[in-house]
N, C-alpha and C positions, 0 to 999 in steps of 0.2 A: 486461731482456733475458734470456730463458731459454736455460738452459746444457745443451749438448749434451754428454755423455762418451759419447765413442764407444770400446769394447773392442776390441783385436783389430784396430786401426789400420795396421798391418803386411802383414794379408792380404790380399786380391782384395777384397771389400766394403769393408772400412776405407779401402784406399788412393782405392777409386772413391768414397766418401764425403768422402774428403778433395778429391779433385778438385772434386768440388760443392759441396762446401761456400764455397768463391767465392761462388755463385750466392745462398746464403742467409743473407746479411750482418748478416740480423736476429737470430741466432741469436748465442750466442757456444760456441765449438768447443774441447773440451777432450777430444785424441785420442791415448787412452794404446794403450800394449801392454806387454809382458811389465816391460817394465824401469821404467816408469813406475806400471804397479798391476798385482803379483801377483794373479792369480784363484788360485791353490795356494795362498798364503798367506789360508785361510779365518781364521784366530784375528784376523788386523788388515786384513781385507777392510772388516767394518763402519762402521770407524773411515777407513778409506781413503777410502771412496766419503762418508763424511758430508765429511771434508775439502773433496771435490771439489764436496759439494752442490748435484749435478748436479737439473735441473727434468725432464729427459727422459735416460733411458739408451738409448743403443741397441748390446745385445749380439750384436757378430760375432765374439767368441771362440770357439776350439771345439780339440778337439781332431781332428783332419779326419784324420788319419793311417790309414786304415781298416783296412789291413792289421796296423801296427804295434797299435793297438787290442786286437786278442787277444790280445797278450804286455802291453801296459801298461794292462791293466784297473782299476788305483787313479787313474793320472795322468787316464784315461777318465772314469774319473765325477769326480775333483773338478772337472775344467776344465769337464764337461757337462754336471753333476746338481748337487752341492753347493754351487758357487759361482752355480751361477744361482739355485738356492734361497733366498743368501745377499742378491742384487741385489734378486730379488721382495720378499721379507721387507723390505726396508730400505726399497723405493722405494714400498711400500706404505703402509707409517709416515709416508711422507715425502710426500704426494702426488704423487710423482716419476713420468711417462709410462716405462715401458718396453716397447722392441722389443725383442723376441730370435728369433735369426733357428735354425731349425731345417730338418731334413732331409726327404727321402722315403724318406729307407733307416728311417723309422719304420715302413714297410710291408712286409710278406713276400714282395712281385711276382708274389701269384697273380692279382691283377685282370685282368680284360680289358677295361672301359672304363676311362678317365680319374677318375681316384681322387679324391672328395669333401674335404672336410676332415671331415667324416663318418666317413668309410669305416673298420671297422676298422684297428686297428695291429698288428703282431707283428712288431716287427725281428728278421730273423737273423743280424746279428752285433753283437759287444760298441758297437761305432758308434755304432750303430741303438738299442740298448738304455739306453747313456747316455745319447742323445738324449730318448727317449722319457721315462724319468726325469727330464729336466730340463725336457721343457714339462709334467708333471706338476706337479713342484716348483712352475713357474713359475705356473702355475694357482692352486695349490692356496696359495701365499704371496700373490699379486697378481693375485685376479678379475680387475682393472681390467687387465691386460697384454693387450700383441696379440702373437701367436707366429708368424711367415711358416714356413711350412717351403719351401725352394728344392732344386733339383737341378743335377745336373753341372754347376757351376759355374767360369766361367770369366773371365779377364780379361790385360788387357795387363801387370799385375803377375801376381806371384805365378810360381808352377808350377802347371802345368792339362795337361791336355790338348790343347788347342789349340795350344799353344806345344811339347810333346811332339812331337805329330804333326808340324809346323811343320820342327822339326827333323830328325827323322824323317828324314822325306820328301827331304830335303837331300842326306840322308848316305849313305842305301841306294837300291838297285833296287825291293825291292819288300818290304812289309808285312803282317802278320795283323792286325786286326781284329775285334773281336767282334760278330754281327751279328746275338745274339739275347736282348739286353738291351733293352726299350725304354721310349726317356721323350723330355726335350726338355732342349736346355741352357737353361743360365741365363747371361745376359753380366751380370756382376757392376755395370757400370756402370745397366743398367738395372732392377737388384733396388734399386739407390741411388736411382736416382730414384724408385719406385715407393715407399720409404719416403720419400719427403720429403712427398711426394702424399698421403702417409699424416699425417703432423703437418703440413703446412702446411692440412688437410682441414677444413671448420668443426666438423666433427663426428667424438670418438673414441668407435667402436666398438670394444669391447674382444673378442679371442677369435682363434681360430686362421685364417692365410689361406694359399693358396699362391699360389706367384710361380713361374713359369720362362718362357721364350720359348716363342710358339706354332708347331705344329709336335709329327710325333708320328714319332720315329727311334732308329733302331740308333746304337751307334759306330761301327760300319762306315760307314752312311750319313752321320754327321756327319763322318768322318776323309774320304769320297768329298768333301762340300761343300768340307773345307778342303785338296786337292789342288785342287779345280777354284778355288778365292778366292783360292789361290796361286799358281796354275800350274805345279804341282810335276809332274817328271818321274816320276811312283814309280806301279808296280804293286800294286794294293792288294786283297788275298782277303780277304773274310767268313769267320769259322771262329765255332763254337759255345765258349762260353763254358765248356763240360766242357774242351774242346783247351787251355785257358790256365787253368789251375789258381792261385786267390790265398788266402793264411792265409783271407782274409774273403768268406764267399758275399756277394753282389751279387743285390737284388728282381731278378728278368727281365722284370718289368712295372712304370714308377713314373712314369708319366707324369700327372703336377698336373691338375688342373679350376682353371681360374681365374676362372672366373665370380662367385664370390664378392668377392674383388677388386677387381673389374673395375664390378660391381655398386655397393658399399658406397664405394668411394673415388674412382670414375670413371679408376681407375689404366687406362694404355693398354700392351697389351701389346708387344711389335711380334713378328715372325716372327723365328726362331732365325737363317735365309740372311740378313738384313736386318742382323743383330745382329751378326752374326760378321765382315761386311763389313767393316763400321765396326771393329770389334777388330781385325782384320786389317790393316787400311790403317793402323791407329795402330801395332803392330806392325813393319810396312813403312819406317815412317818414321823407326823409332827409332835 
């Protein structure tokens, strides 16, 4: 039976992997986070991960704090550069499959179409740069890895956005939104399945893919979907992303091409309103 260690078990992907993980009984599931396998702890990373002698790694660790990011520029790169360097390297030696899951903030957001896995990179901020560093790493330690990079990611765990707004919406009359950012979310439960699709697949293509729901919107327009999936009483203005000033610039263009994907694994995507429904109603019910 091949052993799954999943990083980062804690987050919006780990938690929705663990939900699924029911579903893939064939598999045996070994799903750490901070407290069970330091990634900062690189000197006994190695020896960790041989312990756990995982057949397939799948890393959703990260350090996702974007803002915070410019001020903790070391914790940035071990959690996003160094320690995945450290997973590639090991699971390379090891025949061991690894996913690691990466961003769109690897792009600058001057695109105007839908961004290849192609397309040049130039993160603008420390995030984005870690990132990029670490599917480098991750390349350049283990040819054989597959690297998803996803966007605005969300789920019925975690803090998101969705669940921000959610509350939002509750508590005031009316909201700013930024409404010249654009890309597509990701519902975290369907980035899980779309990796299982990926190793339950007969064939591993190794190499960079992206993943987000289809669909091509502002936050304004995604914060408008989720007043209307909630029936929230709240007035809500589009404002320009100069009006809301954050430590970290944000691409203004990062919307995925999934054709790759979609292509190579027969992954299905579904529609962002489709996605957020179903989050929402699980949400509702909690």
């Amino acid at each position: 039976m091949n052993r799954i260690l999943v990083t980062g078990a804690k987050g919006q992907l780990g938690s929705e992997l663990q939900v699924l993980s029911k579903d893939y009984s064939q598999f045996e599931w070994i799903f750490t986070d901070r407290e069970e396998l330091d990634l900062c702890d690189l000197d006994h990373l190695t020896s960790e991960i041989a312990r756990i002698n995982p057949q397939i790694i799948i890393n959703c660790a990260a350090h996702t704090a974007v803002d915070r990011a410019e001020t903790e520029i070391e914790l940035s790169d071990i959690l996003n550069h160094k320690a995945i360097a450290v997973m590639a390297k090991w699971s390379h030696a090891n025949g061991c499959k690894l996913i690691h899951v990466s961003t769109d903030y690897v792009f600058d957001g001057t695109a105007e179409t839908a961004l290849t896995e192609n397309a040049a990179t130039n993160p603008i901020n420390i995030y984005g740069v870690t990132k990029l560093a670490g599917e480098n790493a991750c390349l350049q330690e283990n040819p054989n890895s597959i690297i998803i990079r996803t966007s605005w990611v969300y789920s019925s765990f975690g803090a998101n956005f969705v669940k921000t707004m959610s509350k939002l919406m509750q508590e005031r009359d009316t909201l700013n939104v930024v409404n010249d950012q654009i890309g597509s979310p990701t519902y975290a439960a369907d980035l899980a399945q779309a990796i299982m699709d990926i190793l339950t697949h007969e064939q591993w293509q190794a190499g960079i893919y992206h993943f987000s729901n289809e669909g091509e919107i502002s936050w304004y327009e995604f914060a408008l979907a989720i007043k209307e999936l909630g029936n929230f009483d709240c007035e809500i203005s589009g404002i320009p992303a100069s009006n809301y000033p954050t430590p970290a610039k944000r691409p203004q263009f990062s919307l995925l091409d999934k054709s790759k994907i979609k292509n190579t694994f027969g992954v299905v995507v579904p529609d962002y309103k489709e996605s957020l429904r179903k989050c929402m109603k699980l949400l509702r019910s909690e």
